[in-house]
TIRO-2110 file (N, C-alpha, C; in Angstrom, 1 decimal):
// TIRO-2110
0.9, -1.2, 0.0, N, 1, A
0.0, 0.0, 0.0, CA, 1, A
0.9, 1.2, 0.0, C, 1, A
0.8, 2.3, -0.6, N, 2, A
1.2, 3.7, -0.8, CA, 2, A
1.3, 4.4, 0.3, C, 2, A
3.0, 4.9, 0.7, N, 3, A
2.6, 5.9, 2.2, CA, 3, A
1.6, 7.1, 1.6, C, 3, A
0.5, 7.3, 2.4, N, 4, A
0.2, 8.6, 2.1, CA, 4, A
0.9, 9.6, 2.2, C, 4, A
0.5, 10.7, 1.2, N, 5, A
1.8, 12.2, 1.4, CA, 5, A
1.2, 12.6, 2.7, C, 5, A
3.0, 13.4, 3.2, N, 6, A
3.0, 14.3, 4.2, CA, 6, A
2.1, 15.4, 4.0, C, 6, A
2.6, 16.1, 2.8, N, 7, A
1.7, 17.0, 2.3, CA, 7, A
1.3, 17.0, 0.5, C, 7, A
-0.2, 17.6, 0.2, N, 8, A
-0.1, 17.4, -0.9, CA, 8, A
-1.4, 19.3, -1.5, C, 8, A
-0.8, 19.1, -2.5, N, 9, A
-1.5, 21.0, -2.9, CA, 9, A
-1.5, 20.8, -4.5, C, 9, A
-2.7, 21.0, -5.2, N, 10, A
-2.7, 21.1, -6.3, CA, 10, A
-3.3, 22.7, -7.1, C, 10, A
-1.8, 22.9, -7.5, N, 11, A
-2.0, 24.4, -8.0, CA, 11, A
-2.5, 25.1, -9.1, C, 11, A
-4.3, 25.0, -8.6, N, 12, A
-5.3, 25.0, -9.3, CA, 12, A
-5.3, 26.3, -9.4, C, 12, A
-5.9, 26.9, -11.0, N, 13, A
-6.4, 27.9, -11.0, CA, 13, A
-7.3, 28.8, -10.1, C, 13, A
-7.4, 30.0, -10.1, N, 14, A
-8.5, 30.4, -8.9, CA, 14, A
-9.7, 30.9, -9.7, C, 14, A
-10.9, 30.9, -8.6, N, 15, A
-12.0, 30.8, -9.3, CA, 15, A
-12.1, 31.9, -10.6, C, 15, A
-12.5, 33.3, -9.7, N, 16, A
-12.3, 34.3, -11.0, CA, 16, A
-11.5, 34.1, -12.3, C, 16, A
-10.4, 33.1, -12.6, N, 17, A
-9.9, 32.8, -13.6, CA, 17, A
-11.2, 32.3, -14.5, C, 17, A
-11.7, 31.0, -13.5, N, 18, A
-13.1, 30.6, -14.3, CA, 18, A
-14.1, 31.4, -15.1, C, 18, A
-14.3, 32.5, -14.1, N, 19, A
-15.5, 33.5, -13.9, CA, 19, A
-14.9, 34.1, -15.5, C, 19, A
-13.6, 34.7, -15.6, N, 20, A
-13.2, 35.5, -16.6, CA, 20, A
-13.2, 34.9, -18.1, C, 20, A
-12.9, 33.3, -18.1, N, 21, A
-13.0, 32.4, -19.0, CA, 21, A
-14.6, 32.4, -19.5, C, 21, A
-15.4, 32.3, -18.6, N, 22, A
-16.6, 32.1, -18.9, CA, 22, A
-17.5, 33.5, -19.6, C, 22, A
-17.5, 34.2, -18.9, N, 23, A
-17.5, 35.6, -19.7, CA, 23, A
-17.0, 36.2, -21.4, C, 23, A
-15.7, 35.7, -21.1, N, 24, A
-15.1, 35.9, -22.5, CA, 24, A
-15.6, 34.9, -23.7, C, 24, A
-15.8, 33.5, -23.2, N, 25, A
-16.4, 32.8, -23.9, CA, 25, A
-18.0, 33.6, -24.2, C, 25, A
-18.8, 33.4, -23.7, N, 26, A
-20.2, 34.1, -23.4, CA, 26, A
-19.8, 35.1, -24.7, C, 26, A
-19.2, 36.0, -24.3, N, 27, A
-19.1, 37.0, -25.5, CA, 27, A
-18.6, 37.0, -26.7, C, 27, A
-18.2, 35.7, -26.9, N, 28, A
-17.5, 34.9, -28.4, CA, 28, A
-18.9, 34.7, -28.9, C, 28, A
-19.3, 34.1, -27.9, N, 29, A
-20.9, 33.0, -28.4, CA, 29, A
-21.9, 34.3, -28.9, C, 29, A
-22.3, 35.3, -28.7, N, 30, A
-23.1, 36.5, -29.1, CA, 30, A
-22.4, 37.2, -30.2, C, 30, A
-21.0, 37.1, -30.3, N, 31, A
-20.4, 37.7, -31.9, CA, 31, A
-20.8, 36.9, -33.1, C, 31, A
-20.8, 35.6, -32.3, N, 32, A
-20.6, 34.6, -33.5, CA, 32, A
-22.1, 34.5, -33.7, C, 32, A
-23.0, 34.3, -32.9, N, 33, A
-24.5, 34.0, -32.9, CA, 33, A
-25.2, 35.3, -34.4, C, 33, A
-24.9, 36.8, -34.1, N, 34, A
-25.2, 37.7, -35.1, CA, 34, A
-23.9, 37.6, -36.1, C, 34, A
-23.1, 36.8, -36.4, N, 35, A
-22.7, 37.3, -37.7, CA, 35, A
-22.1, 35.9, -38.3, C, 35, A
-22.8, 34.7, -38.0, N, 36, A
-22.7, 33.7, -38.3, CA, 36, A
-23.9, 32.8, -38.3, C, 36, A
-23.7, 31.5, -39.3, N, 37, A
-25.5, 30.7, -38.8, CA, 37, A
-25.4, 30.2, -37.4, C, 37, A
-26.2, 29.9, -36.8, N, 38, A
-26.1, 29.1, -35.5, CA, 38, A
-25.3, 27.9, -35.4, C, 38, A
-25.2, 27.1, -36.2, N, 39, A
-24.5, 25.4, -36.2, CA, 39, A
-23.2, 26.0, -36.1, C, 39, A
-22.4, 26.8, -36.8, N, 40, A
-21.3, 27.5, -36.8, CA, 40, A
-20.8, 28.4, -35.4, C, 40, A
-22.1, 29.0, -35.1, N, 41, A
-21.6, 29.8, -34.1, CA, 41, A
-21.4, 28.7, -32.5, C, 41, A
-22.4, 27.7, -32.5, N, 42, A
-22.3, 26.6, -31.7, CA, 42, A
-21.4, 25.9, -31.6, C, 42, A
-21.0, 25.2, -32.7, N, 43, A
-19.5, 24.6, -32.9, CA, 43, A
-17.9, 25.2, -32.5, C, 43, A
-18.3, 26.6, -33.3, N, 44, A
-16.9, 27.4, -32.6, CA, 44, A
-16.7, 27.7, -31.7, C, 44, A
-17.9, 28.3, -30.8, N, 45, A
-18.1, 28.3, -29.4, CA, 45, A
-18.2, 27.1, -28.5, C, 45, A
-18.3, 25.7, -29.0, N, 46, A
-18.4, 24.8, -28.3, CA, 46, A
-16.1, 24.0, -28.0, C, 46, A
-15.8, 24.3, -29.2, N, 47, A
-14.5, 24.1, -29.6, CA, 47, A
-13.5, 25.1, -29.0, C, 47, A
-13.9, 26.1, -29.2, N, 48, A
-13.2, 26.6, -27.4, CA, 48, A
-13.4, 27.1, -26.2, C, 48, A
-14.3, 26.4, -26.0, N, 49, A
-14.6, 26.1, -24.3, CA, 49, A
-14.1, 24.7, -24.0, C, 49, A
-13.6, 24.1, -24.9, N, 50, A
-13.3, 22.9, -24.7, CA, 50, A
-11.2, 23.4, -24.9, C, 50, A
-11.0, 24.4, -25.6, N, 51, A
-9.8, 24.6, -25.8, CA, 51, A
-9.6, 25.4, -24.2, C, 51, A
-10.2, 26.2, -23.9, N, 52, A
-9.9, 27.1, -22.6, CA, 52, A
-10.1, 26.1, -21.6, C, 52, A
-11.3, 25.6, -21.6, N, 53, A
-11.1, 24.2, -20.1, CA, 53, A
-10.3, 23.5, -20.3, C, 53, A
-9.2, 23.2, -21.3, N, 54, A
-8.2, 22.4, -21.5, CA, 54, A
-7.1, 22.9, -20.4, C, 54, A
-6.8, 24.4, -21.1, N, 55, A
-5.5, 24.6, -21.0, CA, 55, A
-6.0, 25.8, -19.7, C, 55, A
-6.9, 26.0, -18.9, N, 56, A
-7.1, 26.4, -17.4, CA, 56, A
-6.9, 24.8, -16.5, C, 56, A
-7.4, 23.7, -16.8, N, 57, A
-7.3, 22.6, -16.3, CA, 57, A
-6.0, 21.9, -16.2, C, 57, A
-5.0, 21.9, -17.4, N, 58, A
-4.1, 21.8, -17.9, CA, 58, A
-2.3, 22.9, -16.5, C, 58, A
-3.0, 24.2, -17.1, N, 59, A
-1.9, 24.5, -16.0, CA, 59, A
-2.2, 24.7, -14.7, C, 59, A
-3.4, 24.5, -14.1, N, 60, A
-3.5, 24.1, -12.8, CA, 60, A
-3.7, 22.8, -12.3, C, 60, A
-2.9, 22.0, -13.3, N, 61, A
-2.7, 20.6, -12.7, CA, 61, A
-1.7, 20.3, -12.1, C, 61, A
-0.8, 21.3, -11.9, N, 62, A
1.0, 21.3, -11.2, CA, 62, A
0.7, 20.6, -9.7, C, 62, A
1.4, 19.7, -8.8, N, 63, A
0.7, 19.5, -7.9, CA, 63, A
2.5, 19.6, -7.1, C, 63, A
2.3, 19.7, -5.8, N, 64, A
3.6, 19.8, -5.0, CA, 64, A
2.8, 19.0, -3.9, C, 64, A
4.0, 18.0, -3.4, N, 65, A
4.1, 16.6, -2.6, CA, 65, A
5.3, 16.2, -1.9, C, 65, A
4.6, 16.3, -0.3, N, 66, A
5.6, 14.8, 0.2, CA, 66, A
5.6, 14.2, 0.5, C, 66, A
5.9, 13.0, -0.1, N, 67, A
5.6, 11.7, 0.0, CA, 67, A
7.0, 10.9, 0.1, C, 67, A
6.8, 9.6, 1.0, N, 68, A
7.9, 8.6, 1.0, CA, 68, A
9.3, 9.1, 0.6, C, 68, A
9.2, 10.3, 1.7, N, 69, A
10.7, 10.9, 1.5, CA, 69, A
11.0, 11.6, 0.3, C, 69, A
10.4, 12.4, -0.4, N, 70, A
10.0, 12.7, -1.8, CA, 70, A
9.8, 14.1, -1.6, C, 70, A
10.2, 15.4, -2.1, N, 71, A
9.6, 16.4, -2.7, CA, 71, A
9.3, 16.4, -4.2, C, 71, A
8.1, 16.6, -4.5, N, 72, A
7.7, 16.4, -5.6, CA, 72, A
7.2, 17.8, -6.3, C, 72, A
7.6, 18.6, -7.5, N, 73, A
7.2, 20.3, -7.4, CA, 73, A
6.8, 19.6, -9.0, C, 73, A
5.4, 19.8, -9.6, N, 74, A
5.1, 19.5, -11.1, CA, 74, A
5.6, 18.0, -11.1, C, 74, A
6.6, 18.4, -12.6, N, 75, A
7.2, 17.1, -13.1, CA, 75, A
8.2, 16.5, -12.3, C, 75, A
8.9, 17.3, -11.9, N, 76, A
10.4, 17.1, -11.3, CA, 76, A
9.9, 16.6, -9.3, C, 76, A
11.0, 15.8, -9.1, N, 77, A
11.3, 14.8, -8.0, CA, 77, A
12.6, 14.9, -7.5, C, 77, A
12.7, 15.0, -5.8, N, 78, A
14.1, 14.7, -5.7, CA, 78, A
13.9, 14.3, -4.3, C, 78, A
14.8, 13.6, -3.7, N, 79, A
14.7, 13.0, -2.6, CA, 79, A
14.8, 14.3, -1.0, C, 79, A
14.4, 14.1, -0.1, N, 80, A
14.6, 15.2, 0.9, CA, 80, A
16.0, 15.3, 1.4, C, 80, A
16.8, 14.0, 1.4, N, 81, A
17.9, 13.9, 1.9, CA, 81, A
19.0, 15.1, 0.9, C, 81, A
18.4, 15.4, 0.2, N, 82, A
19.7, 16.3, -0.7, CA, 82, A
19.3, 17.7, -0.8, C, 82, A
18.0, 17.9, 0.5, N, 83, A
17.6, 19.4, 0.5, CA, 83, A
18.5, 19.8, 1.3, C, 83, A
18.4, 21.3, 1.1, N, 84, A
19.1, 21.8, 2.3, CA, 84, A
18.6, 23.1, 3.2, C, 84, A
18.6, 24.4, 3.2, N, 85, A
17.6, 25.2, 4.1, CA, 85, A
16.4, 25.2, 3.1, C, 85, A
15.2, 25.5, 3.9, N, 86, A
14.0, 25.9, 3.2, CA, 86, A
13.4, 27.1, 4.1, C, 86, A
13.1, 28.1, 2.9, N, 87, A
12.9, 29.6, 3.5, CA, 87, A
11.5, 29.7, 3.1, C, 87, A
10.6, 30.1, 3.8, N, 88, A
9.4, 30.4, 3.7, CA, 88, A
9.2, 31.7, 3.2, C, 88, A
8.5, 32.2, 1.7, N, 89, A
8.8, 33.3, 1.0, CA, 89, A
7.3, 34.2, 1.5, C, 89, A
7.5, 35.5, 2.0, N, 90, A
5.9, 35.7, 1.7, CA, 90, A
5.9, 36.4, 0.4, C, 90, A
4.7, 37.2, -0.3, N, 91, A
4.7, 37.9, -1.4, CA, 91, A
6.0, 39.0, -1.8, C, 91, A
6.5, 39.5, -1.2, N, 92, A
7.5, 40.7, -1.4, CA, 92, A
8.8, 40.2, -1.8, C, 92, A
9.0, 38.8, -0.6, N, 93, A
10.2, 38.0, -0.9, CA, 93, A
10.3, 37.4, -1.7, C, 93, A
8.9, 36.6, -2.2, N, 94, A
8.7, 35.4, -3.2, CA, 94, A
9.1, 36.5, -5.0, C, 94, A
8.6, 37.5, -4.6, N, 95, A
8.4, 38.6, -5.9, CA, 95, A
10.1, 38.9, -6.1, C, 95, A
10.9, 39.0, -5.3, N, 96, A
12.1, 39.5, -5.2, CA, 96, A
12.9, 38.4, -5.8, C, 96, A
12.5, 37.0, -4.9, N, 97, A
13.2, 36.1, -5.5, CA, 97, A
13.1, 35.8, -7.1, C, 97, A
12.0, 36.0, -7.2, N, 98, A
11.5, 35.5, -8.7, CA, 98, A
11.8, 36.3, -9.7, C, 98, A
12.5, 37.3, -9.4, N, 99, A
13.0, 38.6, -10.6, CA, 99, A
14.7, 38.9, -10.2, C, 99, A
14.5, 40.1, -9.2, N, 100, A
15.9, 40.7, -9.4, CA, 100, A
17.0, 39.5, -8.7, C, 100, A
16.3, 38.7, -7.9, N, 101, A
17.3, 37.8, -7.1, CA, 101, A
17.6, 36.6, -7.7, C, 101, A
17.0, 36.5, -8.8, N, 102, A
16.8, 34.9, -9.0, CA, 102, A
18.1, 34.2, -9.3, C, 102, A
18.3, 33.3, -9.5, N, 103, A
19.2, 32.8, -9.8, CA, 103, A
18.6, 32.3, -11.3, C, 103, A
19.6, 31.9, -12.7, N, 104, A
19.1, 31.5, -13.7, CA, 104, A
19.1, 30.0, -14.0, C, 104, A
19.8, 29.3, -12.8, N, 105, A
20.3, 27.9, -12.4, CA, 105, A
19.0, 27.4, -11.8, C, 105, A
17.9, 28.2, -11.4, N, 106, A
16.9, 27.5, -10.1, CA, 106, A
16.0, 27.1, -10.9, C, 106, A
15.5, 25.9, -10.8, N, 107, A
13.8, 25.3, -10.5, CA, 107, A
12.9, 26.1, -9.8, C, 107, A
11.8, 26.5, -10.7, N, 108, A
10.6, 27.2, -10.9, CA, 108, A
9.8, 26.5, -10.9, C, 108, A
8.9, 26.3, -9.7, N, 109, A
7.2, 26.0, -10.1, CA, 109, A
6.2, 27.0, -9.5, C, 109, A
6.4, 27.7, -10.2, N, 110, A
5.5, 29.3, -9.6, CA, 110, A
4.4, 29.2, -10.9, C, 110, A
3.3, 30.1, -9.8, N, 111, A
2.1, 30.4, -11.2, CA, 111, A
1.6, 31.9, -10.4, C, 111, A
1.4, 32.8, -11.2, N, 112, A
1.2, 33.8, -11.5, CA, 112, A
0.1, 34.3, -10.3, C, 112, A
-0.8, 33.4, -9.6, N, 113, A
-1.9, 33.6, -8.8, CA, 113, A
-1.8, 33.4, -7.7, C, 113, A
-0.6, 32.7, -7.2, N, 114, A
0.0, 32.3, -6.0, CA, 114, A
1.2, 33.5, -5.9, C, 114, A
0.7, 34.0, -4.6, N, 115, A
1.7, 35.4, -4.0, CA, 115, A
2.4, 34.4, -2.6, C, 115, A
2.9, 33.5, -2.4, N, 116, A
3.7, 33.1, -1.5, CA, 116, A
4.2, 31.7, -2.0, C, 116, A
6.0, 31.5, -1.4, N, 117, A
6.5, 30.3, -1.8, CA, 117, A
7.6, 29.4, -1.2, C, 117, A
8.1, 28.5, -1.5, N, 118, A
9.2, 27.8, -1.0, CA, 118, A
10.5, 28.0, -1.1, C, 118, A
11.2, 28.2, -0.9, N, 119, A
12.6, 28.3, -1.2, CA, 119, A
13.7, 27.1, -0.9, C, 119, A
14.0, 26.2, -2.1, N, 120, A
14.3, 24.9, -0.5, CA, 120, A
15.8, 25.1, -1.5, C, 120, A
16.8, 25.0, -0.8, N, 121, A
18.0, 24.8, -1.3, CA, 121, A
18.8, 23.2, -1.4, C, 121, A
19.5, 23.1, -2.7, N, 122, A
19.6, 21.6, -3.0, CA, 122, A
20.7, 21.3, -2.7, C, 122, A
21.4, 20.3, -2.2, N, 123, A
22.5, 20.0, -1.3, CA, 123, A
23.3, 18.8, -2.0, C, 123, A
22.6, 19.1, -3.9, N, 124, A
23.1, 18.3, -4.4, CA, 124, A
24.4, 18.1, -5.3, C, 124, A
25.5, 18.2, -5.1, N, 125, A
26.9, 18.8, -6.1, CA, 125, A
26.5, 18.2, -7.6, C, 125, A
25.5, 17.1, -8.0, N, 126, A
25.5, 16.5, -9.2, CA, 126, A
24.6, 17.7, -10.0, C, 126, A
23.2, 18.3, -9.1, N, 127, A
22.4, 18.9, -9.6, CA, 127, A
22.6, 20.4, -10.2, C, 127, A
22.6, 20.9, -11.0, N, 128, A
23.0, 21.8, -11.3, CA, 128, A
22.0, 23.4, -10.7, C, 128, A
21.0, 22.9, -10.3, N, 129, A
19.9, 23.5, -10.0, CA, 129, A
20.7, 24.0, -8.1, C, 129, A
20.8, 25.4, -7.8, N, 130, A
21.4, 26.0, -6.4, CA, 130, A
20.2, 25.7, -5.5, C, 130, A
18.8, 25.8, -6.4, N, 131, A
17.7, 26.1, -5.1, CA, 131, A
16.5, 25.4, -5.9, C, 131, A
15.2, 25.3, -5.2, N, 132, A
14.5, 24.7, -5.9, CA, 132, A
13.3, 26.2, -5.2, C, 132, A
12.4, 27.4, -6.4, N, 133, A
11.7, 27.7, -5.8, CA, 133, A
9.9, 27.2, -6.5, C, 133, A
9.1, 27.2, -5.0, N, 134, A
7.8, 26.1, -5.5, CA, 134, A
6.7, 26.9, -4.7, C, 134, A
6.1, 27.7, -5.7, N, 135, A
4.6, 28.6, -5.2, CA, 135, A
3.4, 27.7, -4.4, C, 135, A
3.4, 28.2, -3.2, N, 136, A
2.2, 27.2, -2.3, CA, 136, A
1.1, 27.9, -1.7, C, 136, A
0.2, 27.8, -1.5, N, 137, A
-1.2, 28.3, -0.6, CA, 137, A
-1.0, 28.5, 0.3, C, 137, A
-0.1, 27.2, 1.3, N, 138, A
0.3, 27.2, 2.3, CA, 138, A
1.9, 26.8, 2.6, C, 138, A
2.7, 28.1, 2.5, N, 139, A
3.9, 27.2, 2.0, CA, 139, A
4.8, 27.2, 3.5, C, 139, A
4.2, 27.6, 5.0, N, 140, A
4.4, 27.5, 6.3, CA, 140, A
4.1, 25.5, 6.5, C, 140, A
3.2, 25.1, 5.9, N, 141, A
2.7, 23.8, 5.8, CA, 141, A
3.7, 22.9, 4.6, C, 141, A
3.9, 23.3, 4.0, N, 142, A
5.1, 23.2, 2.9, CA, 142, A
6.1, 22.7, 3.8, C, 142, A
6.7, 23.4, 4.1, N, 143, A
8.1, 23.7, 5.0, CA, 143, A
8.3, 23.0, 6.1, C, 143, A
7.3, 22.7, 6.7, N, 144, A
7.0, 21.8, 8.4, CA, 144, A
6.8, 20.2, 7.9, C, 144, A
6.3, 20.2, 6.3, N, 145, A
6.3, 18.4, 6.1, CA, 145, A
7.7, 18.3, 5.5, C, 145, A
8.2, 19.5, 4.5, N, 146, A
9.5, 18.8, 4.3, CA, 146, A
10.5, 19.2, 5.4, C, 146, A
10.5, 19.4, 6.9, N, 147, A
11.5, 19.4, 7.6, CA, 147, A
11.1, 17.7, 8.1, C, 147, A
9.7, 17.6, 8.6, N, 148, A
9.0, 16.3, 9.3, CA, 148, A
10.1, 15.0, 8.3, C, 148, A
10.2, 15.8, 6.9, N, 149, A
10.1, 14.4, 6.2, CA, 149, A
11.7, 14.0, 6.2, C, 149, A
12.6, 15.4, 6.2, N, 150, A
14.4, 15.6, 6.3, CA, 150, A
14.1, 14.7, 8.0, C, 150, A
13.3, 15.0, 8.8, N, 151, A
14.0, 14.2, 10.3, CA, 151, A
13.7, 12.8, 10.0, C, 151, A
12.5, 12.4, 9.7, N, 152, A
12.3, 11.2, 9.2, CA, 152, A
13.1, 10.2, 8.9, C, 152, A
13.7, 10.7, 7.7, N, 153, A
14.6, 10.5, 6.6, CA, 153, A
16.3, 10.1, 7.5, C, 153, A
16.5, 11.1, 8.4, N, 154, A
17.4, 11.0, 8.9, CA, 154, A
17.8, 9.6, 10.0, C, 154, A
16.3, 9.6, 10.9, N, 155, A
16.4, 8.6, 11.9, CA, 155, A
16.1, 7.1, 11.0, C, 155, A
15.8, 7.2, 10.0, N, 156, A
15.4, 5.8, 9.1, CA, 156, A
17.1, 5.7, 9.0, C, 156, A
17.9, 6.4, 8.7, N, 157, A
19.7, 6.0, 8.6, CA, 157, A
20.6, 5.4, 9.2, C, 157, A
END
C-alpha cells in the first residue's frame, strides 16, 4: 500500500480565472451568434470552451508533494535527503526572488496567482539546480512536512 503524502496541494487555477474564461467565452458565443449561422456559431463556441477548459485545467494541474521521503514540485522529484535550508517566502520575498534575485540555475514551479513560496535549497553537487523555488497556498505547511520528512529521513539511517 502507498505511504500517504506528508503533504499534498494542487495548484489550481483560482475561481475568477473561471469567472473570466466564462465571460469571455459568453461573448465569443453573441459575436458569432449575429454574424454567423447558428450550427457554426455553436460549434466554434463549443470548440473553445473545450480549448480554454483544457489549458485552465491543464496549468492548474501542477501539484507539490511529500511523500515517501520525496519532494515532488510538477514534473520534477528529488529525494529530501539532498535538500538543504527551506525559506518560507511571503509575497514581497517570493516577488524578489523570482525577478531581481533569481538565480538563472533555479527550479521554478510558480504560477502567477499564488503570492507566496518555497525556497528549499539543494545539497546536491550532481544537480546543477542552487535552489528549488515552488509557489504554495500554504507554503508554512510546505516547509513543516519537508522538515518532518528531512528528520524522518534522517532517523530511518
Amino acid at each position: 500500500m502507498p505511504e500517504s503524502p506528508q503533504y499534498d496541494e494542487r495548484l489550481g487555477v483560482p475561481l475568477r480565472w473561471w469567472v473570466l474564461a466564462a465571460a469571455f467565452l459568453a461573448s465569443l458565443l453573441v459575436a458569432f451568434v449575429v454574424s454567423t449561422p447558428l450550427w457554426v456559431a455553436l460549434a466554434s463556441t463549443a470548440a473553445l470552451v473545450a480549448v480554454v477548459g483544457g489549458t485552465l485545467l491543464g496549468y492548474g494541474a501542477a501539484r507539490v508533494s511529500v511523500r515517501a521521503g520525496t519532494l515532488h514540485a510538477g514534473r520534477a522529484h528529488i529525494p529530501v535527503r539532498l535538500l538543504g535550508e527551506v525559506d518560507v517566502l511571503d509575497e514581497a520575498a517570493a516577488r524578489r526572488q523570482a525577478g531581481r534575485d533569481a538565480d538563472a540555475r533555479a527550479f521554478l514551479v510558480l504560477r502567477p496567482y499564488l503570492h507566496s513560496a518555497v525556497r528549499v535549497e539543494i545539497d546536491d553537487p550532481a544537480d546543477p539546480a542552487p535552489y528549488w523555488m515552488i509557489a504554495s497556498r500554504h507554503p508554512e505547511r510546505l516547509a513543516a512536512a519537508l522538515q518532518a520528512a528531512r528528520v524522518s529521513t534522517k532517523a530511518d539511517n
